[in-house]
N, C-alpha and C positions, 0 to 999 in steps of 0.2 A: 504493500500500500504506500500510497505518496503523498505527502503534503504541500496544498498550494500556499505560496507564499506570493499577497498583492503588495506590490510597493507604491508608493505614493507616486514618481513619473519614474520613466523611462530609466533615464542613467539610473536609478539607486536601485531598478531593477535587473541592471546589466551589469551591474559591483556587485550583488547577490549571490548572480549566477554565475560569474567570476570567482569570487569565492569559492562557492562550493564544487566549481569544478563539471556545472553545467554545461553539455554544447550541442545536443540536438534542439534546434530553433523551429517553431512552430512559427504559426501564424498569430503574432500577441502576445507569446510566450519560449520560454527557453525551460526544455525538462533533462532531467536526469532520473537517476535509479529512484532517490529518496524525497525528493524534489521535483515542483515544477514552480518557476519562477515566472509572475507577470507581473503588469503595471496598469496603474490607473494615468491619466494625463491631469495630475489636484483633481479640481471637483469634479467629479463625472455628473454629479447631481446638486440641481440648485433649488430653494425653493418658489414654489407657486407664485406671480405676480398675482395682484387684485382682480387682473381679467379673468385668469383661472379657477377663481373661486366662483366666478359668474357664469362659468365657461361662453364668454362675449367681452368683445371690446365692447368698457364700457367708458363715458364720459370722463373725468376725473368729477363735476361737480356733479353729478348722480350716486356719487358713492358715498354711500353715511360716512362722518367721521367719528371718534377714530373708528379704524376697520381693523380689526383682530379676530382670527378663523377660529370658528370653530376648533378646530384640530391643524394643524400645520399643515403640508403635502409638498414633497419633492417630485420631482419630472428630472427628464434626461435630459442634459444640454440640449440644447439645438442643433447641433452639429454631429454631421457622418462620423468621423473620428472618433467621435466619444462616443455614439450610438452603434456604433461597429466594434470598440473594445468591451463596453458593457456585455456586448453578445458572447464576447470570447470569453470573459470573465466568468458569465450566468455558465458558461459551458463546460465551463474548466470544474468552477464549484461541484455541479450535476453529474462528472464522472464517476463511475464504479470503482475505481482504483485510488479515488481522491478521497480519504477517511477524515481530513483534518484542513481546516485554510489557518494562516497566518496573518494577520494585520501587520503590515509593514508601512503604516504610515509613518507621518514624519514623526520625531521626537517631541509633538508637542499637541497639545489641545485641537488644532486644529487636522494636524493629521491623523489623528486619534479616529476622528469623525468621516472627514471621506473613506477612508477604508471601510470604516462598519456602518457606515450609510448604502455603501455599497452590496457587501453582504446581507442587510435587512432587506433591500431593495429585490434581490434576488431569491429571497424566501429562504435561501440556503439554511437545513438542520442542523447541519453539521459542526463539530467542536469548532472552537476559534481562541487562538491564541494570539499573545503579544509579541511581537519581535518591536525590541526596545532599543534601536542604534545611539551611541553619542556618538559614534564617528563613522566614516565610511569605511578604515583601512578592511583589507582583505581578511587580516589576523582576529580584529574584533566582530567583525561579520558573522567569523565561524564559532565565535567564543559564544557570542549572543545567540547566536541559532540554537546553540546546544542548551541554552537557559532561557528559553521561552516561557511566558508566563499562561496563565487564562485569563484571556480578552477581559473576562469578566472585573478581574483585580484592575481593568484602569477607568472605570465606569463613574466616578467621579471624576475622571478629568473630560471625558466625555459627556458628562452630564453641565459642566461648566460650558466646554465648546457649544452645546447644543443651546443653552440660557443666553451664551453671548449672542449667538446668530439669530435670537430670533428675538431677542431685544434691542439688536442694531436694524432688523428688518423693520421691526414695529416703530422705532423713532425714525425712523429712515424714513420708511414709505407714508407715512402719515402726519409728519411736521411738514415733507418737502412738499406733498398734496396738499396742506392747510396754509402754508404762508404763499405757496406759487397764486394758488386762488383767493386769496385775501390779497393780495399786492399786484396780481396781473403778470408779473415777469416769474420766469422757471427757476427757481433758485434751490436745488438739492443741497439738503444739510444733512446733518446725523450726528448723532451719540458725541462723537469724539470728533466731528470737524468744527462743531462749533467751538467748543474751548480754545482751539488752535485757533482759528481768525480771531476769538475775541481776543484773545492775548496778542497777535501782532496790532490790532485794531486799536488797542487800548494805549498798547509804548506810539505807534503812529499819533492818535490824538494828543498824547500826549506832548511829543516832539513837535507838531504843528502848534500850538497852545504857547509853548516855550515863548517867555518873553527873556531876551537876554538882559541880565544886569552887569555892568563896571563896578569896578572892585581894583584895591589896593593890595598888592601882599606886598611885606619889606624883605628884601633879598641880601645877601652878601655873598659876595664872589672872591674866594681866598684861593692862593696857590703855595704848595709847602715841598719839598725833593721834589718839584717837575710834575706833582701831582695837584690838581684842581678839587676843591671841595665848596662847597654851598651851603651857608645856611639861612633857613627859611622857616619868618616866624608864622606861624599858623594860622592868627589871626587873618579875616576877610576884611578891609575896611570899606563897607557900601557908598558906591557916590551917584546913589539912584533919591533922587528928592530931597522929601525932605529926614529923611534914614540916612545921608552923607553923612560919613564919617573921615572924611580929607581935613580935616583941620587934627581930628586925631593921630591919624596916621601921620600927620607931619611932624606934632609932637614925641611920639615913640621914638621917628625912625634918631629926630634928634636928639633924642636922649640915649638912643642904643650906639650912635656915633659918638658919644661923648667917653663910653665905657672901651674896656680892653675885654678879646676873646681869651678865654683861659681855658686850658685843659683841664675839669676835673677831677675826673675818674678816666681810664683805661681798662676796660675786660678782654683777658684773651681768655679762649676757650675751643677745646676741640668737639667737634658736634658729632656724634654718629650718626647718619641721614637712614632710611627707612624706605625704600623704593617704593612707588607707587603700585597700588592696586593691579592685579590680573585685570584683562577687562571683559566686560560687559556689553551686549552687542552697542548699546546707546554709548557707552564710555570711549569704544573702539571707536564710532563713526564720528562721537565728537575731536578725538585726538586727531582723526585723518583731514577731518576738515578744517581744523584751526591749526596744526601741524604743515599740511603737503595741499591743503585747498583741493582737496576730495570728496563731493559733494554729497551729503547723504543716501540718494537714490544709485549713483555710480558704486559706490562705495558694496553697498548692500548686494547690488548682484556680482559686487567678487568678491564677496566674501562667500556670499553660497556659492560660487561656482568653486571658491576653496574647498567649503566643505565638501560639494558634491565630488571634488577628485581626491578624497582622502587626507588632505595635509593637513585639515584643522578643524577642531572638535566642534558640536553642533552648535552652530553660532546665536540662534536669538534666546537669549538667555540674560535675564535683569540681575545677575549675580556677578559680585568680581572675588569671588573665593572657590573653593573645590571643597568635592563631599571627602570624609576621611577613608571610604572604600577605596579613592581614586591612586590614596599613596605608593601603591604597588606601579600603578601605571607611571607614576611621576619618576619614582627610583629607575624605570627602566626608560623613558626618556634623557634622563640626566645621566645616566651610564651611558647611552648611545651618542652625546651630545659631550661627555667628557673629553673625549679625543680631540678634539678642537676646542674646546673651553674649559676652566677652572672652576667648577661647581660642587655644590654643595646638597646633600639633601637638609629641608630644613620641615623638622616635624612641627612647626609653629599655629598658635590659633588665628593669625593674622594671615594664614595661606588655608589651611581647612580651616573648615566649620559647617558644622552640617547644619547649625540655627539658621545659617544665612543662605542655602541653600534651598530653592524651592523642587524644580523641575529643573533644574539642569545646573551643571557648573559654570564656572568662568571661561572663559575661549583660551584654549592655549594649542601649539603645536600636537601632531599627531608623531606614530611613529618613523612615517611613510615624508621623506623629505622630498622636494623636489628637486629634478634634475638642470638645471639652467633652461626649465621650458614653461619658463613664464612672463608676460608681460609684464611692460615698464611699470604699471600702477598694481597688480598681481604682485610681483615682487616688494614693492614697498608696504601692502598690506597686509602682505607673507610675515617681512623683517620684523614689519611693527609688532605682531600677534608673538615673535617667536624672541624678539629684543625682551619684551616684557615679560616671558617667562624666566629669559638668561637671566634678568635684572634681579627676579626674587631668589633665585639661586643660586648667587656667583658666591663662590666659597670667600673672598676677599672682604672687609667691611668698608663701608664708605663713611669717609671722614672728610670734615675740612675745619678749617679753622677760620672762627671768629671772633670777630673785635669789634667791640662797643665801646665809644667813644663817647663822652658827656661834656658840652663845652658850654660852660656860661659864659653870657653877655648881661651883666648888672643882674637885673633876676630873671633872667630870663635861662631856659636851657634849652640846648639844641641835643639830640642823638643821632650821629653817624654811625654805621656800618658796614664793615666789610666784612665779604668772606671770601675763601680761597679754598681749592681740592689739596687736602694731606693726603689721603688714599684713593683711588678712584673707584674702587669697588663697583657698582651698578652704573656709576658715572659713563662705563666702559661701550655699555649698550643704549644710556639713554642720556646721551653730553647735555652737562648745565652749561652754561655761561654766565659767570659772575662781571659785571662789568662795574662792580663798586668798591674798586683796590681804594685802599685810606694812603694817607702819606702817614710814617713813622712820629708818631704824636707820641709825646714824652708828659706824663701829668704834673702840672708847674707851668709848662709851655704856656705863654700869651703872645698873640697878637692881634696888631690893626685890624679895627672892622672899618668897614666904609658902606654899611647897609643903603640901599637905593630903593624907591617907593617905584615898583615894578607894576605896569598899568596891563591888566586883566579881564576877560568878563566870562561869567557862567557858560556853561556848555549843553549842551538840550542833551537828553539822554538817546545813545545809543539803538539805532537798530536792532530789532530782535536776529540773534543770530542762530546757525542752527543748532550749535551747545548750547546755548542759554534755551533755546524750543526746547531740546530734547531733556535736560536738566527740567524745566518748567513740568513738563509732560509725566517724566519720570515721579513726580512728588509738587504736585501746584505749591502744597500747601508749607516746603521746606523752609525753616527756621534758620537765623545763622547760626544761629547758639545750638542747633540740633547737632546730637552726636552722631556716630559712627552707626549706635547700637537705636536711635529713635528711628535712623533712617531705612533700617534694615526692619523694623516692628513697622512702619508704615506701610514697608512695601508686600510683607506677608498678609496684611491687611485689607489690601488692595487699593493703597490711597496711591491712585496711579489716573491718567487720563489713557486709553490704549494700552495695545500694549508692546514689548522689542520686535515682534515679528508685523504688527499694522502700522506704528505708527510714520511710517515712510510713505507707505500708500497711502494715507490719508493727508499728507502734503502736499502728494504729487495731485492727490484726485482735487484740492482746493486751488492748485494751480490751473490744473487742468479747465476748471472752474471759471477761471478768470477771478479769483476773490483775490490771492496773493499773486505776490513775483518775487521773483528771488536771482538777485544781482552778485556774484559768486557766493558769500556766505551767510547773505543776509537777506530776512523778507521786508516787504511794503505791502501793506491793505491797498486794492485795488477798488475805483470808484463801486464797483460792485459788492466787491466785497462790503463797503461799507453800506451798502441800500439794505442785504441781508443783517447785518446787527443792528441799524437802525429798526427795520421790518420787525426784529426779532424782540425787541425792545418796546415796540408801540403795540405788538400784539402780546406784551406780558410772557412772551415764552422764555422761560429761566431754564436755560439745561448749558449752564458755564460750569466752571468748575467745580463749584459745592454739589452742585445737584447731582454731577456727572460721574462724582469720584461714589456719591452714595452708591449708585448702581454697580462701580465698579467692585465698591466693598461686597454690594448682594452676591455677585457671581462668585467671589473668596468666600463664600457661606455653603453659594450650591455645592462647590470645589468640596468642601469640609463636610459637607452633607447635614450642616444646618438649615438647610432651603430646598426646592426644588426648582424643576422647569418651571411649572405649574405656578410657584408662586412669583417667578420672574415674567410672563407671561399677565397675573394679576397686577400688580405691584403698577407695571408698566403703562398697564392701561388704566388703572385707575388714574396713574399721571395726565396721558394723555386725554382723558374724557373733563381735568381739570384745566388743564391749557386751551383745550378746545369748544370746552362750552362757557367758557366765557364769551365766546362770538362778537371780539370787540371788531369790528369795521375801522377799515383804515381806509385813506386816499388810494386809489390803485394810481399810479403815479409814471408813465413810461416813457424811459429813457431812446430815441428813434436818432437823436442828432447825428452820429455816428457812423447809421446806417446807410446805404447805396440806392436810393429810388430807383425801383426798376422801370417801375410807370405807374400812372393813372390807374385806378381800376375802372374796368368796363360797365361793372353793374352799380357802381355807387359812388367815386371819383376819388377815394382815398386811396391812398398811398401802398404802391405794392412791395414787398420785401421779401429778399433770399433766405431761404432760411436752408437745413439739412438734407429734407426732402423734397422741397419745391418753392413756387413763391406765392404766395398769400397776400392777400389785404387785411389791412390794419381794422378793418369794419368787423373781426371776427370777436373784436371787444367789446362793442354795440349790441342794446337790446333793441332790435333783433340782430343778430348777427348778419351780417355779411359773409357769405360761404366758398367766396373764388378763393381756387386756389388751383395752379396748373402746377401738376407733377414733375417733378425731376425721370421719372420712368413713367411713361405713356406708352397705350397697347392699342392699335389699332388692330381690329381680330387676331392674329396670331404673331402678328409685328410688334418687337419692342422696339420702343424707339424714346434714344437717351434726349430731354431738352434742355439744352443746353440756357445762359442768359442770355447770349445774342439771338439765341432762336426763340425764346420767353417773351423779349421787348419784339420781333416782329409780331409774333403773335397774337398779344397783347393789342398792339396795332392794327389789328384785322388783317394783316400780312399773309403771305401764304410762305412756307419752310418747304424748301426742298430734301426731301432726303434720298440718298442714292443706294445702290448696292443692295437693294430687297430681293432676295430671291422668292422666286413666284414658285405655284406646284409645278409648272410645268419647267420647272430648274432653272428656268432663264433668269435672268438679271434685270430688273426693273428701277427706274428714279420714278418719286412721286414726289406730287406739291398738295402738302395738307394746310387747313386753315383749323379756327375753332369754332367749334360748334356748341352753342350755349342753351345745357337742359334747365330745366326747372333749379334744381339745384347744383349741378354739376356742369363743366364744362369736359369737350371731348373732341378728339380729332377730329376731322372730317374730311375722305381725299377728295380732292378735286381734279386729279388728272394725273395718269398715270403712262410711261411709254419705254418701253426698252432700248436698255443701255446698249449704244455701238460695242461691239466686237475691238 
């Protein structure tokens, strides 16, 4: 007997069956003696839109709101590809020789669920087991295969996947329904795209608001062995009205000028430094980005295409520490990696810690190195994954040496700083640069100050960038005063907006959007973007941060199996039946300046525009509506025929379109010239004259 094993796509189906030494190739599939290895391409199944529940395209404003089914229902993509693996799959399950299937989704919540969405869907009886990868090498493939679990032990993290997807479906599909038709313009929102636009919407408003103020600070510019030092007294003196403080400032700077600088105090001190955290997929994309200017969305598909060739452990993961099972794996990476570098095992609670572990560990190198066949930006996010391991284990310690300098002027004190590397320890993989050498200050020392009234003004705050996003995202609600240990009990909690593996495509989809933009590393609220948080704010709908993180906490409950679907499913709609029957009426307000007049409308003189599918008149706002609209794909009996906008405006024009190259039944080749012909409610080809193309 043989066991199927489905994997989430293709390649992690072909590293499987690599593995195990699989090589007769079906169709969809690779088998062996004890094995047969297939794939799903992600979701093979999606669920039900609102038409489906009606089974009719229906209105959007005929549909009660909010709308929440009955019972949920998946369908099969829409696509041959997927509806033609599905078959292989139902097929492979249904064998006589097939006793057992495998779930081989991906390592997390979400792969959990396509795999065993598929299996339900199929009716399949039969045992079902866990195959749980962190990594793809060949070695742990076969190690995991042989310690397969029952499906059944990961049924809370599945019971989570299933709570999130159909609580992002419910905010999704019924805010983006209730504000598009309360405000007239299309404006998709959801769960976790709103908190992201408010938060860049909030620093932009903020930034535009900025009024700058002038301002005094008093400087001094010293030089001592060839080295330059500054000091600068902290005081702002405002010279905004009647709050000027310039008569102050002139008396300080003159009384700081009357004094001599004296050296204090002197501290030296040797510091042993602490290398920075393993990382975390949000930790890794923020270093790449403010490091090497590697953009979140770039960044993310190579880092899985890392993971999917073996080199590095399963990447979306909110942790920067390792479980203590992993230690075994870590000794024999740092054995394999001694040969070329000076390491160390280090048994520490600052590298494991199974508290801070949820579903996955921190990203670190695999066993499986690469051979110089990898791209320019590949290799950099290779080094960086694999530096920050070297850094927590270089057998060496890193030290440098410090001095604190305390220098008064009358009663004032200034503190300078330098530091310097005595040992380079993790320095080796991850170089600082100190650029605040002191000059050799001797305590007694005095000299001339000649402090200057240095003319200054406020600075508006900073673009949202995509560390400060992804930080924001990671914990809205972070403290500076929070430790180490509050931020790791927040995140167990679920005080999170998204989560490492969405929140990239939920940037991309608000760009996508037209709401943000984003200029190398930083975003801007787009006019749009801001009509949506206005919109979202005149109609009382609150699902920014606080409201958004509660939900996220409910799903850490399903997780925990303090909640169910059921009640996330409740929870949700009660929300939304509070947002929505308030029935506050706003201006519907539309933005057209922008747009390209294709022409006149014929049946009622307003304005035509392009849009996806065709072009329309602006009358379909109107009660009663105005219903023109000529299709982008037109059928004259069994002719398609593409119209174009040059062939739109003649049309439009009572014009007639040539179009050429029709083949007729009788094979020949035909040009014809259509006009339009205007039904009751519909407009429609109509030929006028048809005659075969010369030879």
């Amino acid at each position: 007997m043989k066991k199927l094993i489905i994997a989430e796509k293709p390649s992690l189906g072909r590293n499987i069956a690599r593995a195990l030494g699989l090589k007769k190739r079906g169709n969809g599939y690779i088998e062996g003696e004890k094995y047969i290895v297939s794939w799903a391409f992600g979701h093979l199944f999606e669920l039900f839109d609102v038409d489906g529940y009606y089974a009719q395209k229906m209105k959007w404003k005929d549909v009660e709101l909010p709308f929440t089914p009955k019972k949920f229902k998946f369908k099969v993509k829409q696509n041959k590809g997927v509806e033609d693996q599905f078959k292989i799959l139902k097929k492979l399950m249904e064998r006589e020789d097939v006793d057992g299937i495998i779930n081989c989704g991906d390592a997390d919540r979400e792969g959990q669920i396509i795999v065993d969405r598929i299996i339900k869907e199929s009716r399949c009886k039969k045992e079902v087991f866990r195959l749980w990868l962190p990594e793809q090498t060949l070695e742990t493939i076969r190690k995991e295969v042989k310690e397969i679990k029952p499906d059944k032990e990961y049924l809370p993290l599945a019971f989570e996947g299933y709570s999130r997807m159909v609580m992002d479906w419910l905010f999704g599909i019924n805010l983006t329904r209730y504000i598009t038709l309360k405000s007239g313009q299309l404006m998709p929102v959801g769960r976790v795209l709103i908190p992201v636009l408010k938060f860049i919407y909030d620093r932009d408003m903020e930034i535009l608001k900025f009024v700058k103020e002038k301002y005094i600070q008093l400087e001094n510019q010293n030089e001592k062995d060839g080295v330059k030092f500054k000091l600068t007294l902290p005081t702002k003196f405002s010279l905004v009205g009647k709050n000027s403080s310039e008569e102050e400032a002139n008396k300080r700077c003159d009384g700081l000028n009357k004094e001599k600088g004296k050296v204090l105090f002197k501290e030296n001190k040797e510091i042993k430094k602490q290398p920075p955290k393993l990382f975390s997929l949000s930790t890794l994309q923020s270093y790449l980005s403010t490091k090497n200017k590697i953009n979140f969305k770039s960044s993310l598909e190579i880092i899985q295409k890392l993971y999917e060739n073996g080199y590095i452990t399963y990447p979306r993961t909110n942790t920067e520490y390792l479980a203590t099972n992993e230690k075994g794996k870590v000794k024999q990476l740092i054995k394999a990696m001694s040969k070329n570098h000076n390491l160390k095992f280090k048994d520490s609670k600052k590298i494991f810690d199974d508290e801070k572990v949820e579903s996955h560990s921190a990203l670190i190198p695999t066993l499986k190195f690469p051979k110089k066949n990898l791209g320019e930006k590949e290799l950099i996010i290779y080094k960086s994954i694999l530096h920050r391991f070297l850094a927590n284990f270089v057998a060496e310690e890193t030290i440098t040496a410090k001095v604190v300098v305390t220098i008064g002027v009358g009663k004032d004190r200034f503190k300078l700083t330098g530091e310097s590397v005595v040992q380079e320890g993790f320095y080796k993989y991850e170089p600082a640069t100190f650029d605040n050498k002191l000059p050799n200050f001797i305590e007694g020392d005095s000299f001339k100050v000649n402090f200057k009234k240095i003319l200054k003004e406020t600075k508006p705050p900073k673009k949202v960038s995509e560390r400060e996003l992804a930080a924001h995202l990671k914990n809205p609600f972070k403290k500076s005063t929070d430790t180490e240990e509050d931020e790791y009990r927040a995140m167990l909690k679920g005080i999170e907006i998204g989560t490492e593996a969405t929140r990239t495509g939920i940037i991309e989809n608000a760009k996508k959007y037209e709401y943000i933009s984003q200029k190398k590393s930083n975003f801007s609220v787009e006019p749009l973007g801001i009509k949506v948080i206005e919109t979202l704010n005149k109609l009382n709908v609150d699902l920014y941060k606080t409201k958004t993180v509660e939900f996220s906490k409910l799903l850490k409950q399903v997780y925990k199996g303090n909640s169910s679907i059921q009640d996330t499913i409740d929870l949700v709609t009660v929300e939304l039946k509070k947002i929505i029957g308030q029935n506050i009426d706003i201006l519907r307000v539309y933005n057209d300046s922008d747009r390209e007049v294709i022409e006149a409308c014929p049946r009622c003189g307003k304005n035509i525009y392009e849009n996806s599918k065709g072009f329309s008149c602006v009358g379909y706002r109107d009660i009663p509506p105005c219903n023109f609209t000529l299709w982008k794909i037109m059928k004259f009996k069994s002719i398609e025929i593409k119209i174009s906008k040059t062939r739109a405006k003649k049309l439009i024009k009572g014009e007639s379109i040539l179009i050429k190259k029709i083949k007729g039944r009788d094979k020949k080749v035909y040009s014809a010239e259509f006009k339009l012909e205007y039904k009751e409610k519909y407009v429609n080809l109509k030929l006028e004259k048809y005659f075969l193309e010369k030879e």
